[in-house]
VEXZADO-133647 format. One record per atom (N, C-alpha, C): residue in three letters; y, z, x. Coordinates in steps of 0.1 Angstrom, whole numbers, padded with zeros to 4 digits, always signed. Layout:
<atoms>
AlaYZX
...
</atoms>
This chain:
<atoms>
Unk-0012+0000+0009
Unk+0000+0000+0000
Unk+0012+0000+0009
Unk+0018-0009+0010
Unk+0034-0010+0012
Unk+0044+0000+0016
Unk+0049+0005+0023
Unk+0057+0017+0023
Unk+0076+0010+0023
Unk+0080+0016+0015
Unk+0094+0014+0014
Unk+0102+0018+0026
Unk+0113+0015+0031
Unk+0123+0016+0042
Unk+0128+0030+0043
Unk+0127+0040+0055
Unk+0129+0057+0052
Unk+0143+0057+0045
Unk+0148+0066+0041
Unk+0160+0061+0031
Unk+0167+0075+0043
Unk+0170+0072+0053
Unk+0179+0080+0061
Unk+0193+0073+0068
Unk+0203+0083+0066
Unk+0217+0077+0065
Unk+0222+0076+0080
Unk+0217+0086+0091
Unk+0216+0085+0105
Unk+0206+0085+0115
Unk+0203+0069+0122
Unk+0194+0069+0130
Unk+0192+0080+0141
Unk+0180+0082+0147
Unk+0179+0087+0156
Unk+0187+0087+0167
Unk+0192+0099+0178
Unk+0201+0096+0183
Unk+0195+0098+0197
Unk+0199+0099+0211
Unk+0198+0102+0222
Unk+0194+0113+0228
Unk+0184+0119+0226
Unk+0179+0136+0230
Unk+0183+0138+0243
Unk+0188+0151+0246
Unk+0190+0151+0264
Unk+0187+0163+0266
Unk+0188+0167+0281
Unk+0181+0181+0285
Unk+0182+0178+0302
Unk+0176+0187+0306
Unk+0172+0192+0320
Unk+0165+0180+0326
Unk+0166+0175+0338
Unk+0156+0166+0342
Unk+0156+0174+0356
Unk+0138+0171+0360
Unk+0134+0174+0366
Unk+0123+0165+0376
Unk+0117+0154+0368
Unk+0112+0146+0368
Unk+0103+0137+0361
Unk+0099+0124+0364
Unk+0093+0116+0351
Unk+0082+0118+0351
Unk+0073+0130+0361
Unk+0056+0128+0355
Unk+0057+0140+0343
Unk+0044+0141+0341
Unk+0038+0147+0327
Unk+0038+0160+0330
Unk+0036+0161+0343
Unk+0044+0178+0347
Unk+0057+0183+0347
Unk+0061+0175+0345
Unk+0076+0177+0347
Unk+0085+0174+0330
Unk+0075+0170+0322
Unk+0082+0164+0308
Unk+0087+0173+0303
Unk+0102+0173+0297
Unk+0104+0183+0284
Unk+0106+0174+0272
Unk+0113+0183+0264
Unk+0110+0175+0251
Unk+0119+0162+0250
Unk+0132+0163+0255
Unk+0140+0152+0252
Unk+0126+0143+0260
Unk+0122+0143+0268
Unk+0116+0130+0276
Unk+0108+0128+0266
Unk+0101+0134+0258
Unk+0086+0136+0254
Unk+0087+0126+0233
Unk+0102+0130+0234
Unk+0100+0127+0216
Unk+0108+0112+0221
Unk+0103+0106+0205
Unk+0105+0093+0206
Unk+0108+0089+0187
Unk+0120+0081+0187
Unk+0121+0075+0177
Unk+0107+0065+0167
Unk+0115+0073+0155
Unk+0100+0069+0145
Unk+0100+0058+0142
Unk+0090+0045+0144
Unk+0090+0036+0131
Unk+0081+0038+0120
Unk+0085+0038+0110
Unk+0074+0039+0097
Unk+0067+0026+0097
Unk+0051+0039+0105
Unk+0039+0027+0096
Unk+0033+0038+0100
Unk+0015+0032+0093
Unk+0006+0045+0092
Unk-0001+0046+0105
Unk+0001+0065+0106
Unk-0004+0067+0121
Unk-0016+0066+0126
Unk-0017+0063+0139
Unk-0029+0057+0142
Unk-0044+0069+0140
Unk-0053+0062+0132
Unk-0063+0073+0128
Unk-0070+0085+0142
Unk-0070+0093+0140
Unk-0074+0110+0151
Unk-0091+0105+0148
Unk-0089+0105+0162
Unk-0109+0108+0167
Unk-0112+0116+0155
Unk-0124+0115+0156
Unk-0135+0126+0146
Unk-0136+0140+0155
Unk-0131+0140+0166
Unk-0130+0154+0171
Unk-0120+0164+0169
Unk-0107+0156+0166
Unk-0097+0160+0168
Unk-0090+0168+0154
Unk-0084+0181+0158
Unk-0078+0187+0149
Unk-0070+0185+0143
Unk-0063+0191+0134
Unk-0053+0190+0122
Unk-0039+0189+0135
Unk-0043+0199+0147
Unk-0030+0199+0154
Unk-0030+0185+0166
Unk-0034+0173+0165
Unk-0034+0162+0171
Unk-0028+0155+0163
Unk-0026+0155+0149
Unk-0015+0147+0139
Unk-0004+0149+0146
Unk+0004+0133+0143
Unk+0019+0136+0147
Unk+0028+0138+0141
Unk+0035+0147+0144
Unk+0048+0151+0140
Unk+0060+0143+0143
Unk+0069+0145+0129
Unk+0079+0138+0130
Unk+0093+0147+0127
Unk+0105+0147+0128
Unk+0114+0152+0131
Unk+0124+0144+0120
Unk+0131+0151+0110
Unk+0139+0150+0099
Unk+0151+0155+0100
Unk+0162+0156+0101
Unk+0173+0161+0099
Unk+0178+0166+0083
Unk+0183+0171+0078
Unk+0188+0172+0066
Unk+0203+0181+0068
Unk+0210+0172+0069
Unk+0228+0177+0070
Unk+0232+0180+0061
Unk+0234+0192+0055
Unk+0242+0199+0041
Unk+0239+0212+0045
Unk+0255+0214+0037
Unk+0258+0226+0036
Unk+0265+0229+0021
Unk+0262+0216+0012
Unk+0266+0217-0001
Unk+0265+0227-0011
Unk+0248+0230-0006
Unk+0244+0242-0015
Unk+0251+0254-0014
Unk+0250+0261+0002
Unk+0259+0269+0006
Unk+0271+0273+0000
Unk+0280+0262-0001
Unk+0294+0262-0009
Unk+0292+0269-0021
Unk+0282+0258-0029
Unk+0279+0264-0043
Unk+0276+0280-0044
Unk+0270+0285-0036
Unk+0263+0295-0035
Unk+0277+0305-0031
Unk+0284+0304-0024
Unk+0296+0310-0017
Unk+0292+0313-0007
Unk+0286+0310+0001
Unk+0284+0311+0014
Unk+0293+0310+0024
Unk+0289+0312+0037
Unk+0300+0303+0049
Unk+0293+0292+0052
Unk+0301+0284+0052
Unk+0296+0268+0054
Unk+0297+0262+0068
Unk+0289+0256+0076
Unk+0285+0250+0084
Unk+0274+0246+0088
Unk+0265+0249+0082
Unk+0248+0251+0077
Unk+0243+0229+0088
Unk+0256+0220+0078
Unk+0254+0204+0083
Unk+0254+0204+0098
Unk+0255+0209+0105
Unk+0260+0208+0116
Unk+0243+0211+0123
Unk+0233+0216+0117
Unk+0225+0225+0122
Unk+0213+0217+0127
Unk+0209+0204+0121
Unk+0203+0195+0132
Unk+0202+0193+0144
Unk+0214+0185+0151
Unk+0217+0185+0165
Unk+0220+0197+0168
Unk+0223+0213+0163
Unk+0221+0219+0169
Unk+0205+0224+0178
Unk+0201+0220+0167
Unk+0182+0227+0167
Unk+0176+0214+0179
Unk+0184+0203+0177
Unk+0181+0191+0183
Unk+0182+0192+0198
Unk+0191+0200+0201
Unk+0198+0202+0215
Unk+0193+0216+0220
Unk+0188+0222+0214
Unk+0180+0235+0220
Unk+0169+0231+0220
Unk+0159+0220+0214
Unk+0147+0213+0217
Unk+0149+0207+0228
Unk+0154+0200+0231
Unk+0159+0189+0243
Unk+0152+0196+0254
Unk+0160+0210+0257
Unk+0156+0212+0273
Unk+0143+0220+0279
Unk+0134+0226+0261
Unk+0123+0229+0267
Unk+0110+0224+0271
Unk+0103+0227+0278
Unk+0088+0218+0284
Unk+0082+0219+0274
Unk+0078+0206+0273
Unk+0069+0204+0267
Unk+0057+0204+0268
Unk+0043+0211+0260
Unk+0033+0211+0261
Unk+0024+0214+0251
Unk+0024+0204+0239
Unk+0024+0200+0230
Unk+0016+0192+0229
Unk+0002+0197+0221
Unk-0012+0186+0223
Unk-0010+0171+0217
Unk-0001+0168+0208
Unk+0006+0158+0198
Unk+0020+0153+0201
Unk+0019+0137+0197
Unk+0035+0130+0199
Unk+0042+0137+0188
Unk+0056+0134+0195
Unk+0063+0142+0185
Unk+0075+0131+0183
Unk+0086+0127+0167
Unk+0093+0115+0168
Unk+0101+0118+0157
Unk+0116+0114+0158
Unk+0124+0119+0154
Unk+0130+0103+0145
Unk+0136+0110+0135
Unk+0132+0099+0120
Unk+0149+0096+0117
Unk+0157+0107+0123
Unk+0167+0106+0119
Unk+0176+0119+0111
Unk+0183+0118+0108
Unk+0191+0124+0093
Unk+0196+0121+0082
Unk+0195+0128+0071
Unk+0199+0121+0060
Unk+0212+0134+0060
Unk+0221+0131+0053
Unk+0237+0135+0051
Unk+0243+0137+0038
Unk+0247+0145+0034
Unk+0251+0150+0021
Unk+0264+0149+0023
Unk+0271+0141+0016
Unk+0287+0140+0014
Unk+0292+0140+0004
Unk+0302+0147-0002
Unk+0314+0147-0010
Unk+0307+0156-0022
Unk+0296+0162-0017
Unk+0288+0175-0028
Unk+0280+0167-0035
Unk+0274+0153-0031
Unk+0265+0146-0034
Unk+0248+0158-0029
Unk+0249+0165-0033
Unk+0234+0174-0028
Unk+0222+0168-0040
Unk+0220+0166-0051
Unk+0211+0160-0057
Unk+0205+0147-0052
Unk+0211+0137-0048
Unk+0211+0125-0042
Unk+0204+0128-0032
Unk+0217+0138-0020
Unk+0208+0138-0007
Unk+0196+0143-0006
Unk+0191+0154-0014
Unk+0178+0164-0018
Unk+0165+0150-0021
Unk+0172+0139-0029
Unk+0165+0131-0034
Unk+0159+0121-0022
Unk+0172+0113-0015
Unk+0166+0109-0001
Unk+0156+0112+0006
Unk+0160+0126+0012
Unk+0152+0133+0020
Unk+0139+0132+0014
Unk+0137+0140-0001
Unk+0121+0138-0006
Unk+0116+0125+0000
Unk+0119+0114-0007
Unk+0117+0107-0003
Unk+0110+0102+0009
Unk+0120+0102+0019
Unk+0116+0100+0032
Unk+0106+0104+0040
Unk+0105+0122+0033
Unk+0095+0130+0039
Unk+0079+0129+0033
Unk+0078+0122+0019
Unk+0064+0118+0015
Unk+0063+0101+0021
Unk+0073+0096+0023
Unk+0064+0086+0034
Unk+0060+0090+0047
Unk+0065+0098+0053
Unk+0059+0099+0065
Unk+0046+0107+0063
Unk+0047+0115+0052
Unk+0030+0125+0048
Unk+0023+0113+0046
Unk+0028+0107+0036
Unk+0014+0090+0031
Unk+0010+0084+0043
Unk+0021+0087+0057
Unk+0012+0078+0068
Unk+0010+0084+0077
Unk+0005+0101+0072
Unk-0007+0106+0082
Unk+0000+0116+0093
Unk+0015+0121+0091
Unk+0020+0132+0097
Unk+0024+0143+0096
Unk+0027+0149+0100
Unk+0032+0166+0099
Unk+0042+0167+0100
Unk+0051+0169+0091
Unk+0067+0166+0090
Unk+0076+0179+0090
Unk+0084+0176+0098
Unk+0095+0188+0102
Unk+0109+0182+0096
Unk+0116+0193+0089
Unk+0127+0190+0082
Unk+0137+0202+0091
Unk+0146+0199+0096
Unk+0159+0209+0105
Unk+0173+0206+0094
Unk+0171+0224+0086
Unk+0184+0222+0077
Unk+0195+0224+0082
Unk+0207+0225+0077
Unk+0211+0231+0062
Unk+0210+0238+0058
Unk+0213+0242+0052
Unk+0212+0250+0045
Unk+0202+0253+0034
Unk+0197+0264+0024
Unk+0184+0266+0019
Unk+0181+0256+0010
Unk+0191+0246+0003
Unk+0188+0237+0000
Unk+0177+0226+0003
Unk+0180+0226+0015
Unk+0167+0221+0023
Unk+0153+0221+0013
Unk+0152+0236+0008
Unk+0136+0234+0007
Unk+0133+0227-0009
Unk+0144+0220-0014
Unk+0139+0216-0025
Unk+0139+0199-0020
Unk+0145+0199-0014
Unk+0142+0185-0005
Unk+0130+0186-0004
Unk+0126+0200+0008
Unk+0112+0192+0013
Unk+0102+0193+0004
Unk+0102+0202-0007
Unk+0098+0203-0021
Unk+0093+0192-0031
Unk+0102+0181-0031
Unk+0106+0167-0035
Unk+0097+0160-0027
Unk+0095+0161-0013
Unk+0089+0150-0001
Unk+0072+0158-0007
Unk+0071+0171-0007
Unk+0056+0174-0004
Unk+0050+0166-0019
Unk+0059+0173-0029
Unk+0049+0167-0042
Unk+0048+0160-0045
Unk+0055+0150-0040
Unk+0056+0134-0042
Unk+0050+0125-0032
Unk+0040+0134-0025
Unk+0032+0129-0017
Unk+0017+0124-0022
Unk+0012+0119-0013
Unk-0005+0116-0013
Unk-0013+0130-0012
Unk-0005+0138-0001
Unk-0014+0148+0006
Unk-0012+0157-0006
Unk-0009+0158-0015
Unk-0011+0174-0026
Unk-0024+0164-0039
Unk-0024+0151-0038
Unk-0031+0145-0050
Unk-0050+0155-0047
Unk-0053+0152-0060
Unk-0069+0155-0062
Unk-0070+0168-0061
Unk-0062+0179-0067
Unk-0062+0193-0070
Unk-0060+0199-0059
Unk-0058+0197-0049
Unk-0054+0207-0038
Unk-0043+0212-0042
Unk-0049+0229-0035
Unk-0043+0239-0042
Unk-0030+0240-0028
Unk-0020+0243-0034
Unk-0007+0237-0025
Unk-0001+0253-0025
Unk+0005+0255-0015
Unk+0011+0271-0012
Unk+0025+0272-0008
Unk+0036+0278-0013
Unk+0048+0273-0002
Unk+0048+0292+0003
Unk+0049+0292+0016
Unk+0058+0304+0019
Unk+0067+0302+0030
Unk+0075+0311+0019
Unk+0091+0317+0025
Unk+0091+0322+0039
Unk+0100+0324+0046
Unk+0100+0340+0055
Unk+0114+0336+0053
Unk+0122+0349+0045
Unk+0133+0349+0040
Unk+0137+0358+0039
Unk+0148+0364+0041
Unk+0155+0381+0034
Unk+0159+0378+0017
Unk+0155+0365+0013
Unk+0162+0365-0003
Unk+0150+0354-0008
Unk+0153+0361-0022
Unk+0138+0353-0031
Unk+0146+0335-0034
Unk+0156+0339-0032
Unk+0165+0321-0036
Unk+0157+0316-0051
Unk+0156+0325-0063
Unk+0154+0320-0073
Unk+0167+0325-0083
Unk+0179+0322-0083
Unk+0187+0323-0086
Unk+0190+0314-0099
Unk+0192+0315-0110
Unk+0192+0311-0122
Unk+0209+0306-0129
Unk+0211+0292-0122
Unk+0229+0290-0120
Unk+0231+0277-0127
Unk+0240+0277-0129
Unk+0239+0265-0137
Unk+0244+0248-0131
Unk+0242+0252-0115
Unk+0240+0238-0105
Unk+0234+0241-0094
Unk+0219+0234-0091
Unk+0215+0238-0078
Unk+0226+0240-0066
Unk+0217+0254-0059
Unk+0228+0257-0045
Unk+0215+0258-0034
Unk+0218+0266-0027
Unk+0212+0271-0016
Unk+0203+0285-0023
Unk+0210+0286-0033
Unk+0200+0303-0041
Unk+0193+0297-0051
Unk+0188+0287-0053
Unk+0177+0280-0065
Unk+0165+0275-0061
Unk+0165+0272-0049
Unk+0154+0262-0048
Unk+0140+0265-0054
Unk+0139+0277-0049
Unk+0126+0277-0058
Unk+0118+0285-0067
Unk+0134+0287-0081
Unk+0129+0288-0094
Unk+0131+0272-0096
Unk+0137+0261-0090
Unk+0139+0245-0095
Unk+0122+0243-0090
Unk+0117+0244-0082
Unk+0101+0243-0076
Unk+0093+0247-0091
Unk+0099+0261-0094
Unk+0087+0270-0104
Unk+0091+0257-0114
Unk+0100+0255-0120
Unk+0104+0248-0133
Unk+0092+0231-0133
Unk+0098+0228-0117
Unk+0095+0212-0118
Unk+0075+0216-0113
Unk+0070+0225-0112
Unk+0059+0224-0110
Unk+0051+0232-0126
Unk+0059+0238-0134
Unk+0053+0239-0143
Unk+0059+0229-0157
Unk+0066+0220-0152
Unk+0066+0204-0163
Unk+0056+0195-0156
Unk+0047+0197-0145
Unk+0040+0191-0138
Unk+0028+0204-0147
Unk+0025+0205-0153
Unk+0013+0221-0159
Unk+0005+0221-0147
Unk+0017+0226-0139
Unk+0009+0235-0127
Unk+0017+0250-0129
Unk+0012+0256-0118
Unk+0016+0273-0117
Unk+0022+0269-0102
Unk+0034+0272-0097
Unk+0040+0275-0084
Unk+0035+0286-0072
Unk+0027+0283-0068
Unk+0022+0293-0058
Unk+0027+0296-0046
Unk+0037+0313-0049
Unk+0050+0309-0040
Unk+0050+0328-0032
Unk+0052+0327-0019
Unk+0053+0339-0013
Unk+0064+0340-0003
Unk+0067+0351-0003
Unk+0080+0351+0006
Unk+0080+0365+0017
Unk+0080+0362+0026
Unk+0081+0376+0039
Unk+0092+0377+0042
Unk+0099+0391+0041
Unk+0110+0397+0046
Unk+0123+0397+0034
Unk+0116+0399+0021
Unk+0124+0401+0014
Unk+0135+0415+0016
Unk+0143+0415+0014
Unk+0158+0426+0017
Unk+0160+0431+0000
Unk+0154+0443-0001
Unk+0157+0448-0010
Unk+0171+0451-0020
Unk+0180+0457-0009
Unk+0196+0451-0012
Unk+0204+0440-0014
Unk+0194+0436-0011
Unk+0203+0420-0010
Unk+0196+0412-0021
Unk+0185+0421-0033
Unk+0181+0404-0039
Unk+0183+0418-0051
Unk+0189+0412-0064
Unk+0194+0417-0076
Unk+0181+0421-0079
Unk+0180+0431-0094
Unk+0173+0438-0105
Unk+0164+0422-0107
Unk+0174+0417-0114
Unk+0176+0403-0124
Unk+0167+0394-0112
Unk+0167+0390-0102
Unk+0160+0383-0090
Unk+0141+0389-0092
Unk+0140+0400-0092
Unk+0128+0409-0086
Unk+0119+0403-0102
Unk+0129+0409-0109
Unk+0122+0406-0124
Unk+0116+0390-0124
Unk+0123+0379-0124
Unk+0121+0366-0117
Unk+0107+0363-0113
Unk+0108+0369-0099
Unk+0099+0368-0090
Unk+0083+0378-0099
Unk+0088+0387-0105
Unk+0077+0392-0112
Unk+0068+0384-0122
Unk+0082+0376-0129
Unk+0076+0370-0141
Unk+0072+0352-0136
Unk+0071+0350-0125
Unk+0065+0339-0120
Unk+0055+0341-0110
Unk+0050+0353-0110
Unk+0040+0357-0102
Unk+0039+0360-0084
Unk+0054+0356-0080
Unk+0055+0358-0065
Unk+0047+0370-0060
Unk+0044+0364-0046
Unk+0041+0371-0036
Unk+0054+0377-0030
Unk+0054+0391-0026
Unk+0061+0392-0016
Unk+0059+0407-0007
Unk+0067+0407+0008
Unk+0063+0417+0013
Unk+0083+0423+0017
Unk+0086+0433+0016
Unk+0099+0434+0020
Unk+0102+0436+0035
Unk+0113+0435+0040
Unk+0114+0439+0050
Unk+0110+0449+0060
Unk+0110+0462+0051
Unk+0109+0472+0056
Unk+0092+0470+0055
Unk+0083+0466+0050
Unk+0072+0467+0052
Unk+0063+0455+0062
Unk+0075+0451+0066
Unk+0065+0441+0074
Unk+0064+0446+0091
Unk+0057+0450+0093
Unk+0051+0453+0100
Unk+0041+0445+0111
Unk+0039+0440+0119
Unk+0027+0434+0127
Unk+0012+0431+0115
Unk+0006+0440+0118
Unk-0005+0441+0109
Unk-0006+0440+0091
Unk+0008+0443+0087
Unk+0008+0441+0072
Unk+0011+0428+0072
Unk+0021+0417+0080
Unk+0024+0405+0077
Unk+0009+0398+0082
Unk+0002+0400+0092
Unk-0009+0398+0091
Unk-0015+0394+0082
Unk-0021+0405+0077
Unk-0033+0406+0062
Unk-0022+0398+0056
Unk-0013+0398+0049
Unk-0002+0394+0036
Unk-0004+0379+0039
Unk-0001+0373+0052
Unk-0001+0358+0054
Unk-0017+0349+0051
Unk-0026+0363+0055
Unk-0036+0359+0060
Unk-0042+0352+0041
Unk-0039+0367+0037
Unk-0047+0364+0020
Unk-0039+0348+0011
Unk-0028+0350+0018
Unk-0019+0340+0009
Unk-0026+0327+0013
Unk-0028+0324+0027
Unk-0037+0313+0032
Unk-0047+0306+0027
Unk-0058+0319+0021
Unk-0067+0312+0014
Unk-0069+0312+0002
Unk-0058+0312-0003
Unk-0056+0307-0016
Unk-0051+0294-0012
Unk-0047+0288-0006
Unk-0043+0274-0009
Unk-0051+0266-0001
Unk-0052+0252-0001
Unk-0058+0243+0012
Unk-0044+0238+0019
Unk-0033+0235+0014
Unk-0022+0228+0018
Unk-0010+0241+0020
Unk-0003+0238+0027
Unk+0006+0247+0031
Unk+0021+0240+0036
Unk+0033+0245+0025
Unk+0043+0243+0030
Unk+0049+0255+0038
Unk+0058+0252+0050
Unk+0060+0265+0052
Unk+0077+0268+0054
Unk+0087+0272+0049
Unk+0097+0271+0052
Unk+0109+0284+0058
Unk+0112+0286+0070
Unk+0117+0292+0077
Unk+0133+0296+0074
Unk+0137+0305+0063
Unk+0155+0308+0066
Unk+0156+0316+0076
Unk+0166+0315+0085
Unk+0167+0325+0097
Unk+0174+0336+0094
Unk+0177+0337+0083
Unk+0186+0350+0078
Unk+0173+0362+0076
Unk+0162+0357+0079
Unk+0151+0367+0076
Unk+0151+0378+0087
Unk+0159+0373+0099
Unk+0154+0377+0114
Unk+0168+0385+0115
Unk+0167+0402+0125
Unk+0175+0406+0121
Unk+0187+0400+0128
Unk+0200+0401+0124
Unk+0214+0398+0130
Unk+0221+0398+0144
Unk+0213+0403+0154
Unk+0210+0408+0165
Unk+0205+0394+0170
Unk+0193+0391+0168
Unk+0185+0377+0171
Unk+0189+0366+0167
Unk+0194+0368+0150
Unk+0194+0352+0146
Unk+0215+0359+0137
Unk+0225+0357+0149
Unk+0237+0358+0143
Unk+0243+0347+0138
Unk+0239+0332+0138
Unk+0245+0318+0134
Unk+0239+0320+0123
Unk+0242+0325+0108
Unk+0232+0320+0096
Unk+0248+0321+0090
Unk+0244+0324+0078
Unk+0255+0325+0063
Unk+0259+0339+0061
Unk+0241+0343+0060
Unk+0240+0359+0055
Unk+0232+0370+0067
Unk+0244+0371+0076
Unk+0234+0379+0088
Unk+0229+0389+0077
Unk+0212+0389+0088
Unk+0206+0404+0083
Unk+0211+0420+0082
Unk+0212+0428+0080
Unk+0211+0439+0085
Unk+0202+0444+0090
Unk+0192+0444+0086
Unk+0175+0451+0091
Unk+0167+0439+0097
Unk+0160+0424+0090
Unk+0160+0418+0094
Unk+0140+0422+0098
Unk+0133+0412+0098
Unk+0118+0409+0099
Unk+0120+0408+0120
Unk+0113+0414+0128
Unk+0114+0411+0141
Unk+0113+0397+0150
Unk+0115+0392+0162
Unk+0108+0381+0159
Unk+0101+0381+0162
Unk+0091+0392+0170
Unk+0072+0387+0176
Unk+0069+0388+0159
Unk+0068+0390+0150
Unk+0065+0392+0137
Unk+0065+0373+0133
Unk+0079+0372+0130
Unk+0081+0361+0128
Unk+0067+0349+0135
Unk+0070+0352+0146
Unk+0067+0344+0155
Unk+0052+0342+0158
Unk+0049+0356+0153
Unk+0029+0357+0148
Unk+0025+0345+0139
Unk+0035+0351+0128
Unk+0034+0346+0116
Unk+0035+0327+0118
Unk+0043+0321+0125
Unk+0040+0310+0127
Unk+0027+0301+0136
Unk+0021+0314+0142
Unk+0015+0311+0155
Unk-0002+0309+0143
Unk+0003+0315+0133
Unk-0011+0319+0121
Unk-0013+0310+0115
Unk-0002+0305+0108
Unk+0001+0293+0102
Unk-0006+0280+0112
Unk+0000+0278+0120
Unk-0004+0263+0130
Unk-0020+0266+0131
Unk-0028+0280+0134
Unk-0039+0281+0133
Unk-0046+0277+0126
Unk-0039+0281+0114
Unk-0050+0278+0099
Unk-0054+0263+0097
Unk-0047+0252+0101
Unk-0056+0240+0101
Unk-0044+0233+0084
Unk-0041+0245+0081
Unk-0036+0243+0067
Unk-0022+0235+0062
Unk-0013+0235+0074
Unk+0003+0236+0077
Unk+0003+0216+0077
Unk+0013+0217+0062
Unk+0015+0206+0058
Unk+0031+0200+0061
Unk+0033+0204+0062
Unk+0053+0203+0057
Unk+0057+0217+0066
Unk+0068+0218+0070
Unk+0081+0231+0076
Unk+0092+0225+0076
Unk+0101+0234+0075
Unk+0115+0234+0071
Unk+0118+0249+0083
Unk+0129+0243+0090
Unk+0141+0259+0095
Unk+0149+0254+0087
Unk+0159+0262+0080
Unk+0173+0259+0072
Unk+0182+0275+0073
Unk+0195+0274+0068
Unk+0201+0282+0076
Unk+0208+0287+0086
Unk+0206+0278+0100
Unk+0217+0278+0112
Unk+0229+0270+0106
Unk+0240+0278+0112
Unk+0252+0277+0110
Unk+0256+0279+0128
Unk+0258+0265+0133
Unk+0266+0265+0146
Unk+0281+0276+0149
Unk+0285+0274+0136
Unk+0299+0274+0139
Unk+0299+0294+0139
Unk+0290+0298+0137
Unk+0288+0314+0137
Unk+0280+0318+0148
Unk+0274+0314+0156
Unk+0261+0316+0164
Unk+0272+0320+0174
Unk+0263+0327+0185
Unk+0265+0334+0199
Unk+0255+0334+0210
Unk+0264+0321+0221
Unk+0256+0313+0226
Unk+0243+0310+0227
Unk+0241+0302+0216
Unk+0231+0292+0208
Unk+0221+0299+0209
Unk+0220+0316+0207
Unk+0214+0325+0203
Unk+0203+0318+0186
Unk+0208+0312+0175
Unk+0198+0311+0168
Unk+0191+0300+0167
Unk+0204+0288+0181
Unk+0192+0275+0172
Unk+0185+0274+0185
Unk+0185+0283+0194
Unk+0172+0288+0204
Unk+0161+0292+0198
Unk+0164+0301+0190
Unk+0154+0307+0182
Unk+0145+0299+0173
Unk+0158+0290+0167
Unk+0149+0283+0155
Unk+0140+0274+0167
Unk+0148+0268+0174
Unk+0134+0259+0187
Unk+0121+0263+0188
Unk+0126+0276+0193
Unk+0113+0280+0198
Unk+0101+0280+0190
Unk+0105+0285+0177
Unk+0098+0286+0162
Unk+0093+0276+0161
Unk+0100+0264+0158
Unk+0093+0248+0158
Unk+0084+0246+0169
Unk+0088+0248+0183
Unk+0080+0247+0192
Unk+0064+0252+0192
Unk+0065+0268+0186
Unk+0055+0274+0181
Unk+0046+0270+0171
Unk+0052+0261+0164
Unk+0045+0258+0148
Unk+0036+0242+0157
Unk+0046+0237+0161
Unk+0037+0225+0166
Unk+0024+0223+0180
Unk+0030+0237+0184
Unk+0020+0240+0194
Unk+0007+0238+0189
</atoms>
């Protein structure tokens, strides 16, 4: 079947970094990634694991939702930030890795751009990759939301999982998607689809998510663990049980989850904040499971960070998930 043109508004751009030299010892990532063309990827040995699929690299530029949301806005800028903290680490990365572009949200066009992105991100699932989306803001995950379920890879009853790692449930009940909806618009658009939304979130912040939010999250059945309870060994078990409940796995990373200290470029620093060996288990669990379909970081804000303190962090995270 035919694949349509990725519907992205900015090509891939110039990766840079540290040079040290051109052998395979010496590679980092700018040397290592490579602009995408869409076509279907070349089929994996019969030996080879889920983590020899290649990954591809999405931009998603908005900070529209944000606005709506009242946030601090700079969230758009947060691609080439994440872009440029990739750049200068080594690579050593069993899988090609290939950068697709960005798509761009202008003039509070965020439905459109949310629509693009889907888009773009279920062709690259239809031709056999593991797709990375670098937000924006939380809006992001109804994008990548759009891209997973409008894919091939959820058809024939696979049981599909999204989790959060987030200080906020982002099911916000408003009367225009922001950055706080995405996924009561998931719960809605997956039960006009008569499905059930199978949705978990780590590092929820007690103070920071309303009466009216909890109740929500109650009456749609969420998973969640709060901040104060995540712990090493409790996010453990919590990730662990959520796992096998699904076969497919989205996974989407806000950095506001991590405390304020570690990740200070967001909207909503933490106060308390999930650690990052925690965090960072937690992704190392995920790439294990075989299961990890789709990821999203959203949430860096350049224009607040302290020297590139979070979109280091978010790197490394991606680095970790694709490892």
């Amino acid at each position: 079947m035919p694949h349509t043109a990725l519907t992205v508004d900015i090509p891939p751009l110039t990766w840079r970094g540290r040079f040290d030299g051109d052998g395979a010892e010496h590679r980092r990532w700018w040397q290592a990634v490579k602009p995408y063309r869409h076509e279907p990827a070349a089929p994996l040995p019969e030996h080879a694991g889920p983590g020899s699929r290649p990954a591809v690299i999405l931009g998603f530029s908005s900070d529209a939702g944000v606005l709506r949301n009242k946030g601090r806005v700079g969230a758009a800028a947060a691609p080439g930030a994440i872009r440029a903290a990739l750049g200068p680490l080594a690579f050593h990365l069993p899988r090609e890795v290939f950068d697709a572009g960005d798509v761009t949200v202008m003039d509070n066009a965020l439905e459109a751009g949310q629509a693009r992105a889907g888009l773009a991100v279920a062709e690259m699932l239809d031709a056999g990759n593991l797709t990375v989306v670098l937000g924006g803001g939380h809006e992001t995950a109804f994008a990548s939301y759009l891209g997973v379920a409008g894919s091939e890879a959820v058809r024939g009853g696979k049981r599909l999982g999204v989790l959060n790692l987030d200080a906020h449930f982002d099911l916000r009940d408003a009367p225009e998607p922001s950055s706080g909806t995405p996924f009561l618009q998931m719960a809605r658009a997956e039960e006009a689809a008569e499905r059930k939304l199978n949705y978990a979130v780590v590092g929820i912040s007690e103070p920071n998510n309303t009466r009216a939010l909890f109740r929500t999250a109650e009456r749609l059945g969420v998973k969640y663990l709060l901040d104060e309870e995540s712990s090493a060994e409790a996010t453990r078990k919590f990730v662990a049980d959520f796992l096998d409940s699904v076969d497919v796995l989205y996974l989407t990373i806000d950095l506001d989850v991590l405390p304020a200290a570690v990740a200070p470029g967001v909207s909503a620093p933490a106060s308390f904040g999930v650690p990052l060996a925690v965090i960072s288990a937690v992704c190392r669990q995920v790439a294990a499971s075989g299961k990890l379909l789709h990821l999203d970081v959203a949430e860096l804000n350049p224009e607040f960070d302290i020297d590139q303190r979070t979109a280091k962090v978010a790197a490394r995270l991606v680095n970790t998930l694709l490892g």
